[in-house]
C-alpha positions in Angstrom: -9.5 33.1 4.8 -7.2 30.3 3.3 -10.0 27.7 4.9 -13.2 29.6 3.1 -10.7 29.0 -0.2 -9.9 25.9 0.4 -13.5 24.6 1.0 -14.2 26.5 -2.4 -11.8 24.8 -4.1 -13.1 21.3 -2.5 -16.1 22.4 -4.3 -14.9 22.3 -7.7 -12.6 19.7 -7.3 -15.9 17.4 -6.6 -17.6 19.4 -9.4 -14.6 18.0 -11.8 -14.1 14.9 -10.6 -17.8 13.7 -11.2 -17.9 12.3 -7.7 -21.7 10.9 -7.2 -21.1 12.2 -3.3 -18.2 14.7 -2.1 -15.6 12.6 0.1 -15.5 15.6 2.5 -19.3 14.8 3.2 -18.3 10.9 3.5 -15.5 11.9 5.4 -17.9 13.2 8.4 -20.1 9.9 8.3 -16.8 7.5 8.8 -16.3 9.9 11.7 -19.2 8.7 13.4 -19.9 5.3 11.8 -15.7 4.0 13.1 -17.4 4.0 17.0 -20.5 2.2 15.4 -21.4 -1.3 17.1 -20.2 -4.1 15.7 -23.6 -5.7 15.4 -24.3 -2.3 13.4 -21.0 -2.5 11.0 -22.3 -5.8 9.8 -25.6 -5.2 9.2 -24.1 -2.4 7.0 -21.6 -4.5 5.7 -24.1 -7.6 4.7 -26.7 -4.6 2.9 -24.1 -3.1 0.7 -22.8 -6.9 -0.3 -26.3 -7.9 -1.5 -26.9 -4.9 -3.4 -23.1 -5.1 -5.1 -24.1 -9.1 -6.4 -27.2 -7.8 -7.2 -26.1 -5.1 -9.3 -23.1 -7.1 -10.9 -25.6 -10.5 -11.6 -27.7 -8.0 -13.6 -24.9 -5.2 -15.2 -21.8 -7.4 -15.7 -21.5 -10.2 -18.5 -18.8 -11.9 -15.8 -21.2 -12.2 -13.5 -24.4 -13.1 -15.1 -24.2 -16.7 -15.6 -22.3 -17.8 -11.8 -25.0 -15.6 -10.2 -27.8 -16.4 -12.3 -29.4 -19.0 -9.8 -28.1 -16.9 -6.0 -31.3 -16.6 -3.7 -30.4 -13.5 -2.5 -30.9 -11.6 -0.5 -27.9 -13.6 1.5 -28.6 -14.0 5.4 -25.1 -13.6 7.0 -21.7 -13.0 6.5 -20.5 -16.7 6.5 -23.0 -17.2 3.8 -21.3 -14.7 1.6 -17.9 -16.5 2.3 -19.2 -19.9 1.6 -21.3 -19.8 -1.7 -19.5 -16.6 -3.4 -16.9 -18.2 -6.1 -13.5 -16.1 -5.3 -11.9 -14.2 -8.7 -8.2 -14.5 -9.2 -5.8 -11.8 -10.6 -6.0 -13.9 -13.4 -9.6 -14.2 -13.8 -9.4 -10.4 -14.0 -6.5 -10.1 -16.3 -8.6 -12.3 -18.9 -12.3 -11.3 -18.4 -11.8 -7.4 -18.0 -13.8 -6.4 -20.9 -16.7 -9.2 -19.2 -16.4 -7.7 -15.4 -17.0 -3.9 -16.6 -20.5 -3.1 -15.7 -22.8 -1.7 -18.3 -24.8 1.0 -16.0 -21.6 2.5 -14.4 -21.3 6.3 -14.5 -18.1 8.1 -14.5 -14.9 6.2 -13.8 -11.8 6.2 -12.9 -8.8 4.1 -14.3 -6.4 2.4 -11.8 -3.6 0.5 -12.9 -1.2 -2.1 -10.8 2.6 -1.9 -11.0 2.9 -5.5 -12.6 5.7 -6.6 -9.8 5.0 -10.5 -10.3 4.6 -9.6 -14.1 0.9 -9.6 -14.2 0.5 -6.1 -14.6 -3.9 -5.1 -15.0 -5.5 -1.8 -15.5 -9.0 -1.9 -13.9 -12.0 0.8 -13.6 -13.1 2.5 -10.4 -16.8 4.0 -10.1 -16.6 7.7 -8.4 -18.2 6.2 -5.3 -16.1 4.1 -4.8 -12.9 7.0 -5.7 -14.8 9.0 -3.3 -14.5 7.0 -0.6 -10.9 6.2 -1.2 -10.3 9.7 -0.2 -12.5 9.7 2.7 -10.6 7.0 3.9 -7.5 9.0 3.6 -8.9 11.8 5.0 -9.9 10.1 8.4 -6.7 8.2 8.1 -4.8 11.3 8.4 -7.2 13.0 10.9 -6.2 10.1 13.5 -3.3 11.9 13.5 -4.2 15.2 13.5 -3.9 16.7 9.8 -5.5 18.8 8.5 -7.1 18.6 4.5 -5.5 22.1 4.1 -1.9 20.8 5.4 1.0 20.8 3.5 2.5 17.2 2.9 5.7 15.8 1.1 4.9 13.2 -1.5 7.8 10.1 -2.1 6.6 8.7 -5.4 6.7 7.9 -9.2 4.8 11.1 -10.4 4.4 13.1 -13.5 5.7 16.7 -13.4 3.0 18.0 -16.3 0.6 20.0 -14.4 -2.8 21.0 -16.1 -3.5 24.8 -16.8 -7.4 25.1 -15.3 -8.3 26.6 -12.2 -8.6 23.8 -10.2 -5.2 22.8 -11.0 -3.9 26.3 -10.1 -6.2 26.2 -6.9 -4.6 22.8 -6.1 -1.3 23.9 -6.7 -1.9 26.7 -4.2 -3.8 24.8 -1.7 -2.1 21.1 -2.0 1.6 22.8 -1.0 2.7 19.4 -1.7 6.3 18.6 -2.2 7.0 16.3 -4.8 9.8 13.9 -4.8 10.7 11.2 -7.3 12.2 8.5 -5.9 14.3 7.8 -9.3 16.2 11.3 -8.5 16.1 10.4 -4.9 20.4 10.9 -4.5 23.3 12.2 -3.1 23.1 15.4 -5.3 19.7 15.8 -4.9 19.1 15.4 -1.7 20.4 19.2 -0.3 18.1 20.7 -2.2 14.9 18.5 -0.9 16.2 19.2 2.5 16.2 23.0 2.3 12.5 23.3 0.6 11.6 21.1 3.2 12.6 23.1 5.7 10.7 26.0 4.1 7.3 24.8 3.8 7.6 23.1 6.9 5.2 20.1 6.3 3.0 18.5 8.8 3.8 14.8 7.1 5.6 12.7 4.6 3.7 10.0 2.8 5.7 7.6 0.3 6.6 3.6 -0.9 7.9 2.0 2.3 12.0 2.2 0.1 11.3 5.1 -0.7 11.2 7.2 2.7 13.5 4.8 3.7 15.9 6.1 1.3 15.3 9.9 1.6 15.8 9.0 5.2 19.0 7.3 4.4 20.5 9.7 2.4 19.4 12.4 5.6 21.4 10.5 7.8 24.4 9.6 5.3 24.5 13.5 4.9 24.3 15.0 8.2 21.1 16.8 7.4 18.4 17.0 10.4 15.1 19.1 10.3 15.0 21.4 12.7 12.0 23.7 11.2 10.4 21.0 9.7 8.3 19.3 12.2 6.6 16.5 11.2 3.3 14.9 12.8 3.4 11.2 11.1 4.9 9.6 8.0 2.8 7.2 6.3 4.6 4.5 4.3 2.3 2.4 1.6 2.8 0.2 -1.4 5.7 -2.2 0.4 6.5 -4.3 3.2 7.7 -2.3 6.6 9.6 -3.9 8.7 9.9 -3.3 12.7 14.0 -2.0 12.2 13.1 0.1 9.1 10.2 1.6 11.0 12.5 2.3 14.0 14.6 4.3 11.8 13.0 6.0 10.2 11.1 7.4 13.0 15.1 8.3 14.9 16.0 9.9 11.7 12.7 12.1 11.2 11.9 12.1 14.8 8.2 10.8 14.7 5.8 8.1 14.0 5.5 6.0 11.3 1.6 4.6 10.5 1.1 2.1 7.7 -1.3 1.8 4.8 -2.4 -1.4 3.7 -4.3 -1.5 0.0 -3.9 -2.0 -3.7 -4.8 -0.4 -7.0 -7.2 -2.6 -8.3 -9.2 -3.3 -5.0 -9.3 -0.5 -3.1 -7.3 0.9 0.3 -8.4 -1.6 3.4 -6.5 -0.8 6.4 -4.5 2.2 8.1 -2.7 2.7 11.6 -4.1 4.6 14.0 -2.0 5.8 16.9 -2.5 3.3 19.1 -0.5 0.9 16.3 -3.7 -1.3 15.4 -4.1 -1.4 11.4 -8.0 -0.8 11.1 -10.0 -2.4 8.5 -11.4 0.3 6.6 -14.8 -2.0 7.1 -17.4 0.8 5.8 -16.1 0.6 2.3 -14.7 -3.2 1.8 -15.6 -6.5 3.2 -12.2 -8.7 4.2 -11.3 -11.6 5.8 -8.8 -14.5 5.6 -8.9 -18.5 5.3 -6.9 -21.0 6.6 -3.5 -20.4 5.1 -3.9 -16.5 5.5 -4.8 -15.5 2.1 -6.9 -12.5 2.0 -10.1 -11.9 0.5 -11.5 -8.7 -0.1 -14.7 -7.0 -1.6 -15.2 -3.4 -2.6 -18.9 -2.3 -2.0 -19.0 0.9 -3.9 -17.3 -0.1 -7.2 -20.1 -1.0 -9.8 -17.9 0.3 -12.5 -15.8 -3.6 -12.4 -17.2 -5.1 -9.2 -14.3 -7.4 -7.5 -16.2 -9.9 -6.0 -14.6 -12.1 -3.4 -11.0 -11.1 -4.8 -8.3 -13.4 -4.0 -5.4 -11.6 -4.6 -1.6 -12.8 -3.4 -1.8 -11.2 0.0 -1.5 -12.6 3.1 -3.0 -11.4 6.7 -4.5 -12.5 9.7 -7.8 -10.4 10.7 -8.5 -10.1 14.5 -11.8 -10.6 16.6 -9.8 -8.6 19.2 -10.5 -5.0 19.0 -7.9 -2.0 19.5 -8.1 0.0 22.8 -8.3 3.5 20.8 -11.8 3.0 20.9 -13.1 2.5 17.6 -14.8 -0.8 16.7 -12.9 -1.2 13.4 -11.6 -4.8 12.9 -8.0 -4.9 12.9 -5.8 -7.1 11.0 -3.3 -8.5 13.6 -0.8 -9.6 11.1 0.3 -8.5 7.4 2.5 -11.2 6.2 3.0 -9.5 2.8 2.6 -11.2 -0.8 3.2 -14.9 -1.5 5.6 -14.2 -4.3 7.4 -12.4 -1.5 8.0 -15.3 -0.2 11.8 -17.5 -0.2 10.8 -21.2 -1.6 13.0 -23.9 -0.3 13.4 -26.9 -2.2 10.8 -29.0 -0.2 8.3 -26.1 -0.6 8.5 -24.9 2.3 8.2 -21.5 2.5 9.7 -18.3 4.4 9.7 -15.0 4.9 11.4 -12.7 2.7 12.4 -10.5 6.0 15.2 -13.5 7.1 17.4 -11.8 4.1 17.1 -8.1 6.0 17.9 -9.8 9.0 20.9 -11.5 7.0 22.4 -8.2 6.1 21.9 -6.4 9.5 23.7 -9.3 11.1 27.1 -8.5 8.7 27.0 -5.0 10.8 26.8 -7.2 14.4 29.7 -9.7 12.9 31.8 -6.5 12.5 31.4 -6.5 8.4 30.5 -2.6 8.3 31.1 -0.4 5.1 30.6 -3.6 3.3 27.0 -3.0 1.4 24.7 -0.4 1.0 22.2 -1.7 -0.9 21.2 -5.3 -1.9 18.8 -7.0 -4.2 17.8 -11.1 -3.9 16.0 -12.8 -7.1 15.0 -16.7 -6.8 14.7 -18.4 -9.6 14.0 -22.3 -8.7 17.0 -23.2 -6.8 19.2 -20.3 -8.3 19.8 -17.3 -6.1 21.2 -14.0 -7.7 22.4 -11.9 -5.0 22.5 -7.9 -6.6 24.8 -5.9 -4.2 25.9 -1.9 -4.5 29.0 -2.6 -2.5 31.1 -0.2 0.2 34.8 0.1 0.4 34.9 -2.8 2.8 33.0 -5.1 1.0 35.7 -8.4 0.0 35.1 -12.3 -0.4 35.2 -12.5 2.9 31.5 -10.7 3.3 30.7 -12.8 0.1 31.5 -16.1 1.7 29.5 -15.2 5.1 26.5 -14.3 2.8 26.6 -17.8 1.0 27.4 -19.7 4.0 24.2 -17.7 5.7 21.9 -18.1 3.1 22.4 -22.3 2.5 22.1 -22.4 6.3 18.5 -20.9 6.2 17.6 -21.5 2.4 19.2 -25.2 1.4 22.8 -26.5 1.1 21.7 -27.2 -2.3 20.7 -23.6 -3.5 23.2 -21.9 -6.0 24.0 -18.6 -5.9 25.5 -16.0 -8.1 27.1 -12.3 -6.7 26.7 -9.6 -8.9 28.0 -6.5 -8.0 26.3 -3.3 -9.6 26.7 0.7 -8.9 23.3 0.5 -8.5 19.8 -0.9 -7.6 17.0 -0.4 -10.2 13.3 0.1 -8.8 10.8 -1.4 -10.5 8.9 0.9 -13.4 6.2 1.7 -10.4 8.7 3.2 -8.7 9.1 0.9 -5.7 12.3 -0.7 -4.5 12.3 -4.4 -3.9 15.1 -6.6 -2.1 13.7 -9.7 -3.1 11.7 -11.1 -6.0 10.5 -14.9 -6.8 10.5 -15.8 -10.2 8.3 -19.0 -11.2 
């Protein structure tokens, strides 16, 4: 009975939301069209690009003049990558009112956390938000949810709830827990615990710090699930590293699958069991250049087409497909944003994930109960180092973090403690250890 209902309140979700086709519908296509032949993919792939720079040439003012003179249709995929002009984050910041296209339907605004202090808004048709959710859908079918399942949510929300039957319905149905990662604490976390254990949810999706955190404060508590069984939890929106990934999966006692996307442009990869992040190919067109910077198109989005977006990601795709079985391309390496990035004084550049390794080595050396939280922001050759310290944290543990950091970083780099009772997150909610600052 609670499936008929559901499906009826599917129903008028789709009816609300406008959406040109229901994702349930999509949903049951990318069930079939993930084992489709790669030959097949790009064919589908190369149809959907043409009609996208057709459409944009004709309905977007951004467009109409650097597509003006294309002989389309193109012929290949390399064709695409070589004589389409990439857009910037910038480009989009300055030209949004251009980029808009003028025969766009319904839409949907999207907005980006502003992290490097960029921060857009931009429009989403209800295609293209349709498939968004049929990706997540046969995301979380890989591991065996259900729509109808009950889920715990780690995230920056708004409590208001709306007063109309589908938000009553959706209440009902949804069962999902809501927790804000800015009253994520020590007082707070009891009483997530024992609703938790209540509803007994098949998953846990969240930022990457933030079901690190509620997994933290489990732990620092004593508190382990015992009804609460959970089949995966997904971790989005940040970095995850292999050591955070392994515990969070001892703490919660399961897997942990990543998702790979971004506000403006559209959710590109998941994990599937078999730990391969897929390219969600049927709705976006991605691939990488020389130096790992990703570039990614969004077929179904007429509403502000993204045309050969470069934005500040980096990742390696792979020819190499995963043994699960589905012909997906996988991206074999996500190397994170470039602003994530450490800058040494020759330009040299390295990853952020040397300062996690940093801190876990103070535990090896024997400095525990020294810091539980930290927080690194570069600033040319200036370093200030944020830290929430622990009853054994002294100069000592101050001098083996600047005589660590110059060793990998630059003799030359100065660097400032602060010490704080707290880390802030960011206004999207998310937690970051380490921010560049130009």
């Amino acid at each position: 009975m609670k499936i008929l209902l559901f499906k009826i309140y599917q129903f008028l979700k789709d009816i609300k939301n406008q959406y040109p086709l229901s994702p349930n519908k999509i949903f049951k296509e990318l069930k079939k069209s993930q084992y489709w032949s790669r030959e097949k993919v790009e064919k589908f792939q190369l149809e959907k690009l043409n009609t996208l720079i057709h459409d944009a040439g004709k309905n977007s003012k951004f467009y109409n003049s650097s597509f003006k003179n294309l002989n389309l249709p193109l012929n290949d995929l390399n064709q695409f990558k070589s004589i389409i002009p990439f857009i910037t984050k910038s480009d989009i910041i300055k030209n949004s009112k251009l980029l808009k296209g003028e025969g766009s339907l319904k839409s949907y605004k999207h907005s980006t956390s502003g992290s490097s202090g960029d921060p857009l808004s931009v429009y989403i048709s209800g295609m293209a938000e349709a498939y968004r959710k049929a990706g997540g859908l046969r995301f979380r079918d890989w591991w065996g949810i259900k729509p109808y399942e009950k889920s715990v949510l780690i995230w920056r929300y708004d409590n208001k709830t709306g007063g109309s039957l589908v938000d009553k319905l959706k209440k009902y149905f949804k069962s999902r827990y809501d927790i804000n990662v800015y009253g994520l604490n020590d007082e707070t976390i009891k009483d997530h615990f024992e609703n938790i254990e209540k509803i007994r949810p098949a998953y846990i999706r969240g930022y990457t710090s933030g079901v690190l955190e509620f997994a933290r404060l489990l732990d620092k508590n004593n508190l382990s699930f015992k009804n609460a069984k959970f089949k995966v939890v997904i971790v989005t929106a940040e970095n995850l590293f292999d050591h955070d990934r392994k515990y969070i999966e001892r703490i919660l006692k399961c897997k942990v699958a990543n998702e790979f996307g971004s506000a403006e442009a559209g959710l590109f990869a998941y994990e599937c069991p078999s730990g391969s992040m897929h390219i969600f190919e049927e709705a976006n067109y991605i691939y990488n250049d020389k130096n790992l910077f990703a570039y990614m198109t969004e077929f179904f989005n007429d509403a502000m087409p993204l045309i050969n977006y470069k934005n500040d990601d980096k990742i390696k795709v792979s020819n190499d497909l995963c043994n699960c079985g589905r012909t997906l391309k996988v991206i074999e390496e996500l190397a994170g944003r470039e602003s994530g990035y450490i800058e040494k004084s020759d330009g040299t550049k390295l990853n952020q994930g040397i300062l996690i390794c940093l801190f876990i080595e103070l535990q090896e050396k024997g400095y525990s109960q020294a810091i539980e939280k930290f927080k690194v922001i570069q600033k040319g050759n200036k370093f200030d180092v944020y830290i929430v310290p622990l009853k054994n944290f002294d100069k000592e543990v101050e001098n083996y973090i600047r005589k660590k950091m110059r060793s990998l970083i630059g003799e030359n780099i100065i660097i400032h403690f602060y010490l704080k009772d707290k880390i802030e997150r960011e206004k999207s909610g998310k937690l970051r250890y380490f921010v560049r600052k130009e």
